[in-house]
Backbone as XML, in Angstrom:
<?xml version="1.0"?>
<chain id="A" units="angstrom">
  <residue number="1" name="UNK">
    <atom name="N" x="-4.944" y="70.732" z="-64.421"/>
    <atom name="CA" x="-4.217" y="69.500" z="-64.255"/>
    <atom name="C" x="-3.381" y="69.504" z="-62.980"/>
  </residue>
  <residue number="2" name="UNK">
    <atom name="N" x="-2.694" y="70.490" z="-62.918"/>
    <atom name="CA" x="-1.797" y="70.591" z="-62.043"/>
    <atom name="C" x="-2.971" y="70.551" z="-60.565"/>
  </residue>
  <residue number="3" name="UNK">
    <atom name="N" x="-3.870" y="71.123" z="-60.204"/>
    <atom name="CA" x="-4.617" y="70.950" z="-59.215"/>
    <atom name="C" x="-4.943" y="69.440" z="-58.751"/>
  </residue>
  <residue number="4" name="UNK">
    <atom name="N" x="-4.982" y="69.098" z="-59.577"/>
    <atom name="CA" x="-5.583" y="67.350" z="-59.702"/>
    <atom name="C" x="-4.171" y="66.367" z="-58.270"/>
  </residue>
  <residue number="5" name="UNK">
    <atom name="N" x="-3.094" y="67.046" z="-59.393"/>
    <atom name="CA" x="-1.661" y="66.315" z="-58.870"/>
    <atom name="C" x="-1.657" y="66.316" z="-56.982"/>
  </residue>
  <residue number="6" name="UNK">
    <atom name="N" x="-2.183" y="67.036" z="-56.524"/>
    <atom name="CA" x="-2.005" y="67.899" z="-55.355"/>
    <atom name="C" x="-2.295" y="66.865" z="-54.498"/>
  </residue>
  <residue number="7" name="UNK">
    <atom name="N" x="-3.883" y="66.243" z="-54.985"/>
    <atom name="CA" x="-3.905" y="65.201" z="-53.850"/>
    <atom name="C" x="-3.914" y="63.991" z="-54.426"/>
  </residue>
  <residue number="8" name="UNK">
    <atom name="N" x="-2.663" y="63.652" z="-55.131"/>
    <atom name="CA" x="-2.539" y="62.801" z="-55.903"/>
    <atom name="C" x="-1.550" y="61.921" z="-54.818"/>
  </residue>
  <residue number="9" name="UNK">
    <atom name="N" x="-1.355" y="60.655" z="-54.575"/>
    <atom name="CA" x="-0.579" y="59.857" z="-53.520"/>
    <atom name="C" x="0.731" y="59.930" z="-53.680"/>
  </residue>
  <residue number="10" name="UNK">
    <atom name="N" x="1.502" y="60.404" z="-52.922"/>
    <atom name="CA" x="2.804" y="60.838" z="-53.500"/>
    <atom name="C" x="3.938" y="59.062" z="-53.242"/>
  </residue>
  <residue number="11" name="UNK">
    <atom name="N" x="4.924" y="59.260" z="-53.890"/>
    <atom name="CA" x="5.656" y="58.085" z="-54.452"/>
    <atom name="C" x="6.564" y="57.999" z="-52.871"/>
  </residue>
  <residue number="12" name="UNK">
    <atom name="N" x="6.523" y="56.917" z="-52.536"/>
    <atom name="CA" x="7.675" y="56.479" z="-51.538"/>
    <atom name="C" x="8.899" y="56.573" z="-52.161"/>
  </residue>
  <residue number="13" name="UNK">
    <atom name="N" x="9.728" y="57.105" z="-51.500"/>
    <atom name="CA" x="11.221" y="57.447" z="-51.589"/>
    <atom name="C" x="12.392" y="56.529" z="-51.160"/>
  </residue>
  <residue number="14" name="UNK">
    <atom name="N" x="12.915" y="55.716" z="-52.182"/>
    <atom name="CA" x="13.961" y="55.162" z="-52.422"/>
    <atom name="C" x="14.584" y="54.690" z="-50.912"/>
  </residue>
  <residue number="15" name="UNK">
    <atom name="N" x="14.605" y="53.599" z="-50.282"/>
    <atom name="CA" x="15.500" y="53.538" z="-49.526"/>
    <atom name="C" x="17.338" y="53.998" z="-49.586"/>
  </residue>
  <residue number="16" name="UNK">
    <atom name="N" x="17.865" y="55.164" z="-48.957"/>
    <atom name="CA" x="19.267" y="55.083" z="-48.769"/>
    <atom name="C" x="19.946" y="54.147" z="-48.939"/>
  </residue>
  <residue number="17" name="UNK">
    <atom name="N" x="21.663" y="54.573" z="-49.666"/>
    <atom name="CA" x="22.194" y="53.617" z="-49.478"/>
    <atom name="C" x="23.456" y="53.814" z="-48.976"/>
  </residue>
  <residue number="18" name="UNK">
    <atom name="N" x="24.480" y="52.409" z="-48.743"/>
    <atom name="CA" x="25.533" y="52.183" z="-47.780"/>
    <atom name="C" x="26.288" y="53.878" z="-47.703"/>
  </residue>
  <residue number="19" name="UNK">
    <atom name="N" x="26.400" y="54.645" z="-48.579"/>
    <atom name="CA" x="27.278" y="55.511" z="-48.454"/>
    <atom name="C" x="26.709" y="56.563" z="-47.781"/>
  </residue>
  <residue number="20" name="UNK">
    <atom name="N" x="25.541" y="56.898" z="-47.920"/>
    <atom name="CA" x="24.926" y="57.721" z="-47.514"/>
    <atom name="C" x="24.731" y="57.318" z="-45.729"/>
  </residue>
  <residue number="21" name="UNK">
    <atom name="N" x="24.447" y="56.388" z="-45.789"/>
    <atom name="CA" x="23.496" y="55.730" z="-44.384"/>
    <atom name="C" x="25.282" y="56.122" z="-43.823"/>
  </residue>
  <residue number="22" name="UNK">
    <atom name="N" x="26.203" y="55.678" z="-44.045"/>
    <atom name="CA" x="27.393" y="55.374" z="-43.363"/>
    <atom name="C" x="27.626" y="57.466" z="-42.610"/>
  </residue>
  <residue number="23" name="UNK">
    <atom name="N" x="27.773" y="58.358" z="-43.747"/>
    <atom name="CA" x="27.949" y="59.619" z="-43.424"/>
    <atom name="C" x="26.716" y="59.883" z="-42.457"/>
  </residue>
  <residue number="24" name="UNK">
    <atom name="N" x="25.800" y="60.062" z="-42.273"/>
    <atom name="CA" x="24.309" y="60.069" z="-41.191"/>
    <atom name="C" x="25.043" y="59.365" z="-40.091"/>
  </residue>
  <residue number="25" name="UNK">
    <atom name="N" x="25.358" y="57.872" z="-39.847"/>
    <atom name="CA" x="25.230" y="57.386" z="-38.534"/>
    <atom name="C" x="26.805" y="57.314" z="-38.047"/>
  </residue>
  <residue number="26" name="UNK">
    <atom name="N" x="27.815" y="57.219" z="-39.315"/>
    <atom name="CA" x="29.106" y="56.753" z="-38.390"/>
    <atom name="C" x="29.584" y="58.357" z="-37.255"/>
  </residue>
  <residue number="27" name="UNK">
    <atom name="N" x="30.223" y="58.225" z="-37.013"/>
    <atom name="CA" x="31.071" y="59.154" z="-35.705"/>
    <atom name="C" x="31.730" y="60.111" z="-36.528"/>
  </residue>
  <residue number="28" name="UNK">
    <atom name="N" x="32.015" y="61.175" z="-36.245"/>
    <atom name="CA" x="32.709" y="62.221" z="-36.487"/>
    <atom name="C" x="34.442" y="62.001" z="-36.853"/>
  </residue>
  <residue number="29" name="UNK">
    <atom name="N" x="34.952" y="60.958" z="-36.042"/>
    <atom name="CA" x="36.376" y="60.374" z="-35.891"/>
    <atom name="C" x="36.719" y="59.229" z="-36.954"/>
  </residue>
  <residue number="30" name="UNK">
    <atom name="N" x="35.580" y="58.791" z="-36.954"/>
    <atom name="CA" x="35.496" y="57.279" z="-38.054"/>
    <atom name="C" x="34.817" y="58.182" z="-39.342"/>
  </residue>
  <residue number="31" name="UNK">
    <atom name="N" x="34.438" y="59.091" z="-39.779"/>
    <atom name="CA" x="34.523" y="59.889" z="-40.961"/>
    <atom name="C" x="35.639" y="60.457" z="-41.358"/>
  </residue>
  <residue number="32" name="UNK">
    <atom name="N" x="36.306" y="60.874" z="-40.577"/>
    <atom name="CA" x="37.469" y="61.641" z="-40.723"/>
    <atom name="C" x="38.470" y="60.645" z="-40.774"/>
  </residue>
  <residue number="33" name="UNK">
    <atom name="N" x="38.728" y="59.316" z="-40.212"/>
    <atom name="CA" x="39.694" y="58.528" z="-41.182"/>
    <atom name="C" x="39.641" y="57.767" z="-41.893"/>
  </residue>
  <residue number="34" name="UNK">
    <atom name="N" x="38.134" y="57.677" z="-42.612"/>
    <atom name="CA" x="37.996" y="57.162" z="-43.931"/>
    <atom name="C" x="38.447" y="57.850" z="-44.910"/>
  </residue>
  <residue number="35" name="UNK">
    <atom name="N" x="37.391" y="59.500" z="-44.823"/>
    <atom name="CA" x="37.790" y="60.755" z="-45.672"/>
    <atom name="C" x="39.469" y="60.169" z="-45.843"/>
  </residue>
  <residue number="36" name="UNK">
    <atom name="N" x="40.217" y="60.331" z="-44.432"/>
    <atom name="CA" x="41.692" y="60.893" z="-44.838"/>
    <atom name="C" x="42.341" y="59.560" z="-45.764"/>
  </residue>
  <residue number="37" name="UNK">
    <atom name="N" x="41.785" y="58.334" z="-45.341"/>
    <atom name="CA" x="42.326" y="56.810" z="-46.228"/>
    <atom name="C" x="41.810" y="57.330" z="-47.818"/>
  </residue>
  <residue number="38" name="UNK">
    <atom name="N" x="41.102" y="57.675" z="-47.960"/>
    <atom name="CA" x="40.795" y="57.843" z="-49.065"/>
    <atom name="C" x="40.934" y="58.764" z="-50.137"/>
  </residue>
  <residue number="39" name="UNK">
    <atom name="N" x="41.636" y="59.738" z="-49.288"/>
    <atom name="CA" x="42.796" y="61.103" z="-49.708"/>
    <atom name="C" x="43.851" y="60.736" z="-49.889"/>
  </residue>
  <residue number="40" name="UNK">
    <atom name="N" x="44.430" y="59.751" z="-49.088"/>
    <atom name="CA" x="45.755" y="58.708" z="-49.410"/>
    <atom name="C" x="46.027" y="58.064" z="-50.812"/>
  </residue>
  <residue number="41" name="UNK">
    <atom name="N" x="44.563" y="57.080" z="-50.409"/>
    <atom name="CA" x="44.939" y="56.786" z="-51.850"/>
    <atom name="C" x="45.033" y="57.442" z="-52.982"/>
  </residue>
  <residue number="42" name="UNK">
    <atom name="N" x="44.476" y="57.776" z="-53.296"/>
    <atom name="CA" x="44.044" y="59.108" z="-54.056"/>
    <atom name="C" x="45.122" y="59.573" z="-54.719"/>
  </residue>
  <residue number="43" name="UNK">
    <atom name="N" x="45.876" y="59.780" z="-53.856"/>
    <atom name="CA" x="47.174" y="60.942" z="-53.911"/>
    <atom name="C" x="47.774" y="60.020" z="-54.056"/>
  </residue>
  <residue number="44" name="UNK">
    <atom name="N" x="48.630" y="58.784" z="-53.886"/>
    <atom name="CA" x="49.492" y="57.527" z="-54.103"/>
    <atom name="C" x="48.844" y="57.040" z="-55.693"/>
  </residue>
  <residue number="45" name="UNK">
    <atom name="N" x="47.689" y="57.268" z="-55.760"/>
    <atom name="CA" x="47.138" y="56.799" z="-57.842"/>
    <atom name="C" x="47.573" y="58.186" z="-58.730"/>
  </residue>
  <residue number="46" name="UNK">
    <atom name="N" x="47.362" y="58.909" z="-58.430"/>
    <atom name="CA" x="48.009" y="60.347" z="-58.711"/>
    <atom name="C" x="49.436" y="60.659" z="-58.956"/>
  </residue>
  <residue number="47" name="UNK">
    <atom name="N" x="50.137" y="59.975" z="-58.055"/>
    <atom name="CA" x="51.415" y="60.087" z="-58.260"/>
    <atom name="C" x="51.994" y="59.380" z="-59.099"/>
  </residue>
  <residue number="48" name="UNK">
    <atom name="N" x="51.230" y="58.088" z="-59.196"/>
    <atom name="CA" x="51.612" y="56.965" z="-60.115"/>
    <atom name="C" x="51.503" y="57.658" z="-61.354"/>
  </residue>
  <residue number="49" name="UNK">
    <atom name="N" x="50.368" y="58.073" z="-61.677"/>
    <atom name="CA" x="49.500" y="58.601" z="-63.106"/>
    <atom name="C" x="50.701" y="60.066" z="-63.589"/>
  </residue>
  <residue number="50" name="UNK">
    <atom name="N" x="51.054" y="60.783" z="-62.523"/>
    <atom name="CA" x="51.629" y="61.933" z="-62.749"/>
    <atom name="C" x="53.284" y="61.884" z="-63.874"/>
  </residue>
  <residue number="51" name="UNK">
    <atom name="N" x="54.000" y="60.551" z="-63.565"/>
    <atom name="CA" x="55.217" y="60.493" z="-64.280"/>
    <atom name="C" x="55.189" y="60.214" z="-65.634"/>
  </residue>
  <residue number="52" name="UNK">
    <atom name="N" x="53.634" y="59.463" z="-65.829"/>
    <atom name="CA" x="53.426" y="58.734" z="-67.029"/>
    <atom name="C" x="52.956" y="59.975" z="-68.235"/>
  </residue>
  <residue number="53" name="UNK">
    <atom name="N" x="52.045" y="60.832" z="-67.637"/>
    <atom name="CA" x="51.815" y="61.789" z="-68.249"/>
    <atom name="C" x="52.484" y="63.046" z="-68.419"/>
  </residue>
  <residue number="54" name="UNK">
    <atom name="N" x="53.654" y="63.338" z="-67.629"/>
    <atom name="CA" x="54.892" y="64.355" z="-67.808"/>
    <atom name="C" x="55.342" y="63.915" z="-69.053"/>
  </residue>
  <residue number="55" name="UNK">
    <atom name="N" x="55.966" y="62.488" z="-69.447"/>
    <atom name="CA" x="56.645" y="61.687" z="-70.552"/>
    <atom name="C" x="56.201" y="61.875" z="-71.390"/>
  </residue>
  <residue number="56" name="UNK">
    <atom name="N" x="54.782" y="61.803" z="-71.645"/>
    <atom name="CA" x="53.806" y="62.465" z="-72.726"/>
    <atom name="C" x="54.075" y="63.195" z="-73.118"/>
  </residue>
  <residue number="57" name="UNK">
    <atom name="N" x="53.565" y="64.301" z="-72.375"/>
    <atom name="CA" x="53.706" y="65.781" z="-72.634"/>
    <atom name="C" x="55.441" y="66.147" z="-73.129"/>
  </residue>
  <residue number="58" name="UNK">
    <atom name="N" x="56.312" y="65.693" z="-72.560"/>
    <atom name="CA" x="57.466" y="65.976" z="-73.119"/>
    <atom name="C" x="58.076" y="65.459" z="-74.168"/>
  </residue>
  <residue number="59" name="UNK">
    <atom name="N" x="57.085" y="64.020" z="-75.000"/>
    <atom name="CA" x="57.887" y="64.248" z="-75.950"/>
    <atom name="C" x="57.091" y="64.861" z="-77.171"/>
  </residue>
  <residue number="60" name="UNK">
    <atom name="N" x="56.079" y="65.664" z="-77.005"/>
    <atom name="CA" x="55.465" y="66.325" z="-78.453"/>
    <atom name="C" x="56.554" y="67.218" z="-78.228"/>
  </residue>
</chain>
């Protein structure tokens, strides 16, 4: 069976998408301040999330 597969027509592959295509073509400089915008936020939802769940934890 497996011999058969071999010259069997193989499947076209998914066109890429925006996120991917963006890391491949954007610039080295324009990666690095998306990455860092997006470490920002990140860390600003985190901080939010962080007081709510101390309160938790402190009152069991």
């Amino acid at each position: 069976m497996k011999l058969f597969n071999l010259f069997r027509k193989t499947e076209q592959k998914e066109k890429s998408g925006k996120f991917s295509d963006f890391f491949l073509h954007a610039s080295e400089r324009r990666k690095e301040e998306i990455l860092k915008e997006a470490a920002h936020k990140a860390n600003e939802e985190q901080r939010k999330v962080f007081p709510k769940s101390h309160l938790k934890t402190r009152a069991r």
